[in-house]
Backbone as CSV, one residue per row, in Angstrom:
resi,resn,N_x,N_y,N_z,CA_x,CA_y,CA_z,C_x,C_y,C_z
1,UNK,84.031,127.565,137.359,84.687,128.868,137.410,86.200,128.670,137.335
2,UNK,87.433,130.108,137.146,88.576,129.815,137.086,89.347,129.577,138.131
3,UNK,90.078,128.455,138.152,90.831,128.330,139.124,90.215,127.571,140.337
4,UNK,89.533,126.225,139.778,89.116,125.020,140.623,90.045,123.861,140.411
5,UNK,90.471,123.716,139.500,91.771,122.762,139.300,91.297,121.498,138.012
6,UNK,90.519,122.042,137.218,89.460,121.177,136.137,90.898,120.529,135.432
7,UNK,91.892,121.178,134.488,92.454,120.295,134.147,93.417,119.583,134.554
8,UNK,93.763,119.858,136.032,94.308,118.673,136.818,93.642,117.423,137.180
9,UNK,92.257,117.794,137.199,92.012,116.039,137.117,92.020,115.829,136.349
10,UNK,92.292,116.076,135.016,92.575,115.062,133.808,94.243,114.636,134.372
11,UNK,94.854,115.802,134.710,96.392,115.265,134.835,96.388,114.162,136.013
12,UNK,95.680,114.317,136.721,95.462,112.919,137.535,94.962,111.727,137.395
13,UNK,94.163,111.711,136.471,93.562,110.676,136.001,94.566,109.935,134.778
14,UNK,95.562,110.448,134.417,96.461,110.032,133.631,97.547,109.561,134.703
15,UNK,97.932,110.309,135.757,99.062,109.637,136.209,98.454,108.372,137.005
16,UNK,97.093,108.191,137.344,96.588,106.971,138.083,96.654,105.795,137.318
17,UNK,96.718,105.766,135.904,96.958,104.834,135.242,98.451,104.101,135.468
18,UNK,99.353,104.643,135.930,100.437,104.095,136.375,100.491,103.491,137.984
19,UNK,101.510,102.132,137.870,101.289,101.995,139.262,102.909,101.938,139.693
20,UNK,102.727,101.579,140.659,104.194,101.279,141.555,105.341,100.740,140.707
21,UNK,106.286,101.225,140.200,107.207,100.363,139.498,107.342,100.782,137.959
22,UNK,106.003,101.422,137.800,106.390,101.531,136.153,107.044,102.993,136.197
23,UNK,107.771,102.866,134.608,108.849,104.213,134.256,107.835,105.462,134.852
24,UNK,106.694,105.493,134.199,105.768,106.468,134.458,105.242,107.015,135.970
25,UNK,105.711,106.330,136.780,104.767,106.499,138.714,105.499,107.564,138.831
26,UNK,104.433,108.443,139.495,104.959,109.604,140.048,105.339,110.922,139.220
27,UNK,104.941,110.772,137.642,105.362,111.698,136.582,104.742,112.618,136.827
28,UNK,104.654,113.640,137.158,104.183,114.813,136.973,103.398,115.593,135.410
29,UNK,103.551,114.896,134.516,103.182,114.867,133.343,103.867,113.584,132.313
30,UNK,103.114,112.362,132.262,103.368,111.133,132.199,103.255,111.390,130.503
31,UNK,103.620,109.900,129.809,103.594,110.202,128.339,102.357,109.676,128.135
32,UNK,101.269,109.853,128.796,99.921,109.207,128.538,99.118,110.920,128.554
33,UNK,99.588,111.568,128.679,99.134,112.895,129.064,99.640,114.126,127.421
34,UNK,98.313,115.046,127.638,98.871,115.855,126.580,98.459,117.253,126.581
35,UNK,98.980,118.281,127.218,97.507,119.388,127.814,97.547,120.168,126.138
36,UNK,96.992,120.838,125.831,96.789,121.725,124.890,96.018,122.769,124.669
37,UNK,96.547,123.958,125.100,96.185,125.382,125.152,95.396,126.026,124.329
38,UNK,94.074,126.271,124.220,93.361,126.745,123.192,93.045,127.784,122.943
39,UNK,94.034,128.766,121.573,93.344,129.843,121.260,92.587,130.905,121.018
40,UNK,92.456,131.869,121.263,90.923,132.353,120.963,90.759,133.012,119.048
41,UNK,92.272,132.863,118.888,92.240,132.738,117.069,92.140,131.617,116.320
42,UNK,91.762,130.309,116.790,91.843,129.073,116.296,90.200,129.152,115.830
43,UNK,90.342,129.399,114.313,89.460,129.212,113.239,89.339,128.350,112.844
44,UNK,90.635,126.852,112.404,90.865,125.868,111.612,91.279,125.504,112.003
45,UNK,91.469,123.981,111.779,92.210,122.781,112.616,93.620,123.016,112.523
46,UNK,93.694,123.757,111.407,95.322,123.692,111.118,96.376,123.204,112.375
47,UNK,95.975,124.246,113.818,97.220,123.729,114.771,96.949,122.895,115.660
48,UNK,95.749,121.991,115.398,95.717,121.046,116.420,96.199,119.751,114.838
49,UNK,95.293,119.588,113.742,95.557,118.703,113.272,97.167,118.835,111.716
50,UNK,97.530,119.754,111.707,98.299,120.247,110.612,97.909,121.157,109.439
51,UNK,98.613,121.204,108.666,98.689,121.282,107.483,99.860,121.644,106.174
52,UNK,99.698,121.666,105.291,100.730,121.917,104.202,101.447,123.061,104.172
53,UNK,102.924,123.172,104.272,103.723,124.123,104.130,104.399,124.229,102.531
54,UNK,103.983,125.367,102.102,104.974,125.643,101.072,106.217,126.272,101.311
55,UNK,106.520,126.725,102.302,107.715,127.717,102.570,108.844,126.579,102.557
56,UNK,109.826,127.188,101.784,110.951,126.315,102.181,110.647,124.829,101.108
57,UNK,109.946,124.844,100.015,109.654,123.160,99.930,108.660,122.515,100.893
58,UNK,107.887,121.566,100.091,106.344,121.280,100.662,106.850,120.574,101.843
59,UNK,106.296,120.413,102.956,106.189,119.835,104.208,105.109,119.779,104.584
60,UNK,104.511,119.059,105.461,103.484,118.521,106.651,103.426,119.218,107.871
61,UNK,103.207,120.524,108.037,103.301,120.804,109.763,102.511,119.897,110.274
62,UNK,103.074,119.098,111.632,102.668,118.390,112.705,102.197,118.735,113.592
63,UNK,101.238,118.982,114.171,100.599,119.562,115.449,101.154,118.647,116.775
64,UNK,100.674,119.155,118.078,101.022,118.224,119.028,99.598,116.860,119.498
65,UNK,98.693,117.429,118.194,97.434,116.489,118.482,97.964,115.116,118.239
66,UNK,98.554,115.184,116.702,98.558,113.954,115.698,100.142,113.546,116.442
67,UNK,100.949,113.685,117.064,102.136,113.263,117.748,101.353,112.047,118.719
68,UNK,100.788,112.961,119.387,100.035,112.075,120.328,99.367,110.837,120.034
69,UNK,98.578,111.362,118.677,97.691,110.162,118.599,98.369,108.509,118.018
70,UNK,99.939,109.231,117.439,100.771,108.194,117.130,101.305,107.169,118.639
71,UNK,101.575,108.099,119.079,101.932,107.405,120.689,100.313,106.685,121.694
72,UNK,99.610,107.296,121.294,98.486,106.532,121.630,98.727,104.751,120.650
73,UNK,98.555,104.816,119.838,98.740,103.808,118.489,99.723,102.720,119.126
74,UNK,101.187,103.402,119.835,101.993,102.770,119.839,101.918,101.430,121.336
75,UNK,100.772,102.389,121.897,100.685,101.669,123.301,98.980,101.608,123.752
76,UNK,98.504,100.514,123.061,96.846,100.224,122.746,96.477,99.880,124.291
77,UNK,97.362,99.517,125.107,96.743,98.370,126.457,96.804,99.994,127.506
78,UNK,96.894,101.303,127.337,97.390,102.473,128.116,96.194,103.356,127.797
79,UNK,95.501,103.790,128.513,94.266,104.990,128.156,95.441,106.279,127.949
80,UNK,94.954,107.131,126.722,95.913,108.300,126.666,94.954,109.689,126.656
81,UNK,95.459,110.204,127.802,93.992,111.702,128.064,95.049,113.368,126.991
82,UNK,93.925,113.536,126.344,94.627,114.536,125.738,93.691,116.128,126.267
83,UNK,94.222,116.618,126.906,93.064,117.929,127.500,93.518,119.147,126.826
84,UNK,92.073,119.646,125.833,92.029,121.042,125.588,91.540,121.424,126.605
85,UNK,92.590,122.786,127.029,92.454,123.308,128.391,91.700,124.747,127.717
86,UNK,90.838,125.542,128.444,89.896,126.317,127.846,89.285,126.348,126.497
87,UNK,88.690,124.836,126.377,87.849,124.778,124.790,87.385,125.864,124.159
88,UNK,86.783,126.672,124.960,85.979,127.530,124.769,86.244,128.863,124.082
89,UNK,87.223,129.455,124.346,87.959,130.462,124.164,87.708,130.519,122.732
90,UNK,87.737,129.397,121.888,87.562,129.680,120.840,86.201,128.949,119.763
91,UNK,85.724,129.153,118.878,84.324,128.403,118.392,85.066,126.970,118.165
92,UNK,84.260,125.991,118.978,84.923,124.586,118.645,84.586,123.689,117.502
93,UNK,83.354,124.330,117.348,82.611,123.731,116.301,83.442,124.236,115.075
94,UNK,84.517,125.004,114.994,85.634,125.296,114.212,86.788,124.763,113.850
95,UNK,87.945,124.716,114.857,89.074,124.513,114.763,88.576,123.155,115.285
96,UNK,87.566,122.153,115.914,87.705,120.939,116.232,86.498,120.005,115.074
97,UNK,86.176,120.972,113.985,85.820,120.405,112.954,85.592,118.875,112.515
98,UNK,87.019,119.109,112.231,87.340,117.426,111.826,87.361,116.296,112.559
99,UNK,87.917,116.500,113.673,87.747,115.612,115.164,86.076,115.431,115.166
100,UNK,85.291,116.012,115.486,83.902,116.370,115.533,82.867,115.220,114.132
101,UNK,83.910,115.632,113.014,82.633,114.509,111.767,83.354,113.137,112.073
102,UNK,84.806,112.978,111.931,85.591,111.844,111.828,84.650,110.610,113.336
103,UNK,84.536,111.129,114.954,84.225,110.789,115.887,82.749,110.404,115.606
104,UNK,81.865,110.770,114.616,80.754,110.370,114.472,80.867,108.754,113.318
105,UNK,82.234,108.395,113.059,82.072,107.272,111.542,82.510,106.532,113.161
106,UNK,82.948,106.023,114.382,82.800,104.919,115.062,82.317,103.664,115.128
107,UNK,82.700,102.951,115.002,81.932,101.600,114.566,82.769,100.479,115.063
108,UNK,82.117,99.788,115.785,83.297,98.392,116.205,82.920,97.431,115.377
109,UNK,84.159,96.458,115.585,84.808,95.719,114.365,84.493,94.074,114.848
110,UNK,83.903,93.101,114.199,83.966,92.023,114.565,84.917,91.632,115.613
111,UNK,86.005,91.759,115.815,87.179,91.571,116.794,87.604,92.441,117.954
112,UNK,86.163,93.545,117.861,86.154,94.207,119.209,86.997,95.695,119.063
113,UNK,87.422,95.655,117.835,88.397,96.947,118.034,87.269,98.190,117.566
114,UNK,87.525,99.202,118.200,86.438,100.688,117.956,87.609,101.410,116.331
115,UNK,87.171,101.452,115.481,87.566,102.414,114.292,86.536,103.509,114.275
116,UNK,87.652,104.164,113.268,86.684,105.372,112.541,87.319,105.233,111.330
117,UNK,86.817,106.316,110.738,87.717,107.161,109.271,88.593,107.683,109.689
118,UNK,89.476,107.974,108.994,90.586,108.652,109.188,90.791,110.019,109.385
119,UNK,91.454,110.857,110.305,90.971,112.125,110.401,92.150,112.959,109.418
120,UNK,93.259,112.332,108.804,94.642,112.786,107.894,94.621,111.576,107.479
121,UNK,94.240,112.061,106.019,93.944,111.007,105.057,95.429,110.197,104.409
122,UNK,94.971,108.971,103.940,96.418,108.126,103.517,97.317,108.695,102.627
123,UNK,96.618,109.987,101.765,97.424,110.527,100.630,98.369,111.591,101.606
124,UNK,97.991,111.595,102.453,98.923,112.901,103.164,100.428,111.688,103.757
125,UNK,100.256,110.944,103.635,101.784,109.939,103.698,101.711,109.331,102.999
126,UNK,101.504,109.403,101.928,102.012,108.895,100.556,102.214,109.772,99.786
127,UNK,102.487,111.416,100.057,102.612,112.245,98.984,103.901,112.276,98.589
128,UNK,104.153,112.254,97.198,105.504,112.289,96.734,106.499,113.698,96.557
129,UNK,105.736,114.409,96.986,106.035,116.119,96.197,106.826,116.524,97.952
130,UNK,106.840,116.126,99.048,107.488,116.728,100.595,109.043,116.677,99.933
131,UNK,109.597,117.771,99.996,110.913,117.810,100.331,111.809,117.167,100.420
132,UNK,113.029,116.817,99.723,113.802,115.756,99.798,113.881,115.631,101.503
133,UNK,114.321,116.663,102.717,115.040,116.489,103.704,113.924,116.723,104.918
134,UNK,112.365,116.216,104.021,111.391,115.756,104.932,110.882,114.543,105.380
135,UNK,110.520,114.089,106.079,109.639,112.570,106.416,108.712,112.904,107.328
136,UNK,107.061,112.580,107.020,106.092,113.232,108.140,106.247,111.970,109.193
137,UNK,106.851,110.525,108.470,106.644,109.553,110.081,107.494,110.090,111.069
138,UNK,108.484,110.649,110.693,110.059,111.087,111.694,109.290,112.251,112.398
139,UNK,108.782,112.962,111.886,107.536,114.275,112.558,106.772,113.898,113.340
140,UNK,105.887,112.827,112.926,105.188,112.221,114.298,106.083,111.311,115.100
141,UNK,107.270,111.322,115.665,107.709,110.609,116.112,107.778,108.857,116.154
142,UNK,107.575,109.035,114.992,108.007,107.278,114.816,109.753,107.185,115.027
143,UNK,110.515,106.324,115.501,111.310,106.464,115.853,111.974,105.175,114.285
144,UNK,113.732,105.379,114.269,114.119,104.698,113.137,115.176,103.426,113.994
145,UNK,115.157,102.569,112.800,115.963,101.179,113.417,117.206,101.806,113.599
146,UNK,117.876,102.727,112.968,119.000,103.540,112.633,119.065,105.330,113.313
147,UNK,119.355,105.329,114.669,119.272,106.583,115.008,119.749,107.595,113.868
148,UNK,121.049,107.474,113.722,121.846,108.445,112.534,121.411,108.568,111.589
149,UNK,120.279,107.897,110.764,119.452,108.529,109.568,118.906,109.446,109.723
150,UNK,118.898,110.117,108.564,118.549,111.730,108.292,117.131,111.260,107.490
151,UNK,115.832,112.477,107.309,114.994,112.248,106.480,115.543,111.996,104.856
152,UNK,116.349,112.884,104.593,116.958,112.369,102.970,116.987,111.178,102.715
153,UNK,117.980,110.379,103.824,118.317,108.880,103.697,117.311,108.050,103.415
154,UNK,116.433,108.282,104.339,115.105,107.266,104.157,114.291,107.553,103.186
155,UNK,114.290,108.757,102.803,113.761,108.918,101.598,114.218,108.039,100.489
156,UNK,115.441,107.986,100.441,116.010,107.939,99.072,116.151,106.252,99.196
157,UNK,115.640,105.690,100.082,115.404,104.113,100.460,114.330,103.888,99.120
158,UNK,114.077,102.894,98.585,113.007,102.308,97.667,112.131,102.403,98.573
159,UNK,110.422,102.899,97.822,109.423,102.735,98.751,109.288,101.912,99.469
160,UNK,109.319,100.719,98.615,108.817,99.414,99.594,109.838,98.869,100.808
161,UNK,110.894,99.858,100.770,111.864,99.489,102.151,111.834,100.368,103.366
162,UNK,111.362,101.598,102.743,111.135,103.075,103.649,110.670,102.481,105.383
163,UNK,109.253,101.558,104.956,108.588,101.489,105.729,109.562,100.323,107.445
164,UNK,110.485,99.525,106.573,111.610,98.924,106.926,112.200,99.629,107.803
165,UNK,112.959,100.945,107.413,113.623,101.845,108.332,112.799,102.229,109.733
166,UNK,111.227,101.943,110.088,111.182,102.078,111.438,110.950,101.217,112.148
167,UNK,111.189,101.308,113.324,111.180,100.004,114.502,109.355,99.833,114.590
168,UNK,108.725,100.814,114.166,107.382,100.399,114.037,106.597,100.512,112.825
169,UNK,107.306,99.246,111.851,107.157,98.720,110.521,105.862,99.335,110.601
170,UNK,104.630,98.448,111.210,103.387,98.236,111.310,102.846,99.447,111.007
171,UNK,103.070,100.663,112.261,102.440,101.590,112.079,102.973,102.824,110.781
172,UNK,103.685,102.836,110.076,104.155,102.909,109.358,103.082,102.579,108.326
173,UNK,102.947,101.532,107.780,102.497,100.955,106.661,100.972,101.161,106.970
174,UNK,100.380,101.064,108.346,98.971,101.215,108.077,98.715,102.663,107.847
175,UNK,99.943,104.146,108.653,99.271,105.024,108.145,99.246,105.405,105.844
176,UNK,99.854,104.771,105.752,100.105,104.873,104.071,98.766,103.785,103.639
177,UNK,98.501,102.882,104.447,97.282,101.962,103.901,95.665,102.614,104.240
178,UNK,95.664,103.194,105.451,94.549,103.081,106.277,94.589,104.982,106.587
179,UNK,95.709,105.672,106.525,95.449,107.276,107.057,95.361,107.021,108.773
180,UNK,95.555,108.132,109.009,95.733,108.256,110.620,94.489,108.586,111.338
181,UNK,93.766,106.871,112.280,92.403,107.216,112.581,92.611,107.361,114.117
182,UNK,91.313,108.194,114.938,91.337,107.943,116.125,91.192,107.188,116.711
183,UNK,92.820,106.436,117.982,92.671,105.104,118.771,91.655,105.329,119.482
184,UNK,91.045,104.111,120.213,90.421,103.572,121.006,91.035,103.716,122.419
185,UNK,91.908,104.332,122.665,92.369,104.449,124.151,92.695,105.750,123.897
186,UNK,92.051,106.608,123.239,92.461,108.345,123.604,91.217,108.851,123.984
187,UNK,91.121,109.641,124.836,90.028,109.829,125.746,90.663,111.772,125.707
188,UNK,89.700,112.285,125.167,89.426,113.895,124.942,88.823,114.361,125.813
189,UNK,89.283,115.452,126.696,88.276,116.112,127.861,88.993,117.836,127.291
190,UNK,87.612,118.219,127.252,87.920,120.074,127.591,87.771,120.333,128.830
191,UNK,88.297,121.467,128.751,87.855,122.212,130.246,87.265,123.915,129.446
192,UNK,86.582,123.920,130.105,85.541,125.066,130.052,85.438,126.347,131.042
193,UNK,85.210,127.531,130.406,84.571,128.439,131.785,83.636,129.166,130.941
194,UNK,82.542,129.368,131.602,81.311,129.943,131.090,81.252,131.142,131.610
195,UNK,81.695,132.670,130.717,82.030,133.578,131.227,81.417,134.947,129.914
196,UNK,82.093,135.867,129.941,81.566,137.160,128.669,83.227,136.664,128.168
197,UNK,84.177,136.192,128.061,85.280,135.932,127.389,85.380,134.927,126.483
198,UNK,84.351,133.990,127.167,84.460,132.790,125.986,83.587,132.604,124.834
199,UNK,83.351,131.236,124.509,82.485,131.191,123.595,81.452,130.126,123.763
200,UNK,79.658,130.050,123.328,79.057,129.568,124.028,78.532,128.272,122.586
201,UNK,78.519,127.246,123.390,78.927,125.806,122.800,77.321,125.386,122.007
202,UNK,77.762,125.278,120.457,76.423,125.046,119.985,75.528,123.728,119.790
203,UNK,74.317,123.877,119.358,73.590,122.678,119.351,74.592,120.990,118.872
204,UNK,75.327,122.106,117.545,76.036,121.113,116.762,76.919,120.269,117.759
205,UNK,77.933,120.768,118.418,79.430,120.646,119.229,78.174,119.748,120.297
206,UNK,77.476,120.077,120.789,76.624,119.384,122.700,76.064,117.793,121.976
């Protein structure tokens, strides 16, 4: 029912991952944490996972899903809890679509690591047509060796150096090789209320 405190234990279970001493103890909302408010107009992934803007010259809208899942990426040894807070509110078997087929390709890897497919495919960072004074890595917060670069700048870098301009070469180059898949240390919890307001969770989604 409302108002038992459901997605605070996710927020607790994220700050327990920190202990005495690290930047994170005591955060009140740690960077391992990600709440996300769910619609009751969310038809399409569009605002959890993006999509294409024509306004203004083509761009990438970034959701706060795929931010996350970069910062998950960046810190593999850290469980990262991302909570849709009232799943329900809206058909999930909808707007969580893609999350939903992508989470079924899982498969571990001779070397222990859990993959999938990619849920934003490699052509979506390798497209050539974004805006001179766009960059989708600078959107997901990849951070640059060069604070004072602008997206133009790095643009206008030769491809094969682009990837150069961030302090996380690596992730960089695998999303242009590999597309952006779900880590192995992001851990998804909804919170739910089973009420005449929400919406009731199908065979498919259970």
């Amino acid at each position: 029912i409302s108002g038992t405190g459901k997605s605070r234990i996710v927020r607790e279970m994220a700050k327990a991952c920190w202990k005495e001493g690290d930047e994170e103890y005591g955060n009140n909302h740690p960077r391992n944490l990600c709440m996300v408010q769910v619609k009751p107009n969310w038809h399409d992934s569009s605002e959890l996972i993006g999509y294409v803007s024509r306004i203004d010259g083509v761009r990438y809208v970034v959701g706060p899903f795929l931010r996350f899942m970069v910062k998950a990426i960046k810190d593999p040894n850290t469980p990262y809890f991302l909570c849709l807070d009232e799943m329900n509110l809206a058909p999930v078997e909808e707007y969580f679509a893609d999350f939903l087929s992508v989470i079924e390709s899982r498969k571990r890897c001779t070397d222990g690591r859990v993959v999938t497919d990619a849920i934003v495919p490699a052509s979506v960072f390798n497209d050539s047509y974004y805006a001179e004074d766009f960059n989708i890595c600078i959107k997901l917060g990849l951070e640059l060796t060069n604070s004072e670069w602008t997206a133009s700048e790095v643009n206008e870098l030769p491809e094969d150096e682009q990837a150069r301009a961030f302090v996380r070469q690596d992730i960089v180059e695998e999303l242009k090789r590999e597309g952006l898949t779900i880590p192995s240390n992001v851990i998804i919890i909804g919170t739910v209320n089973m009420d005449d307001t929400t919406n009731s969770f199908s065979r498919k989604v259970i």
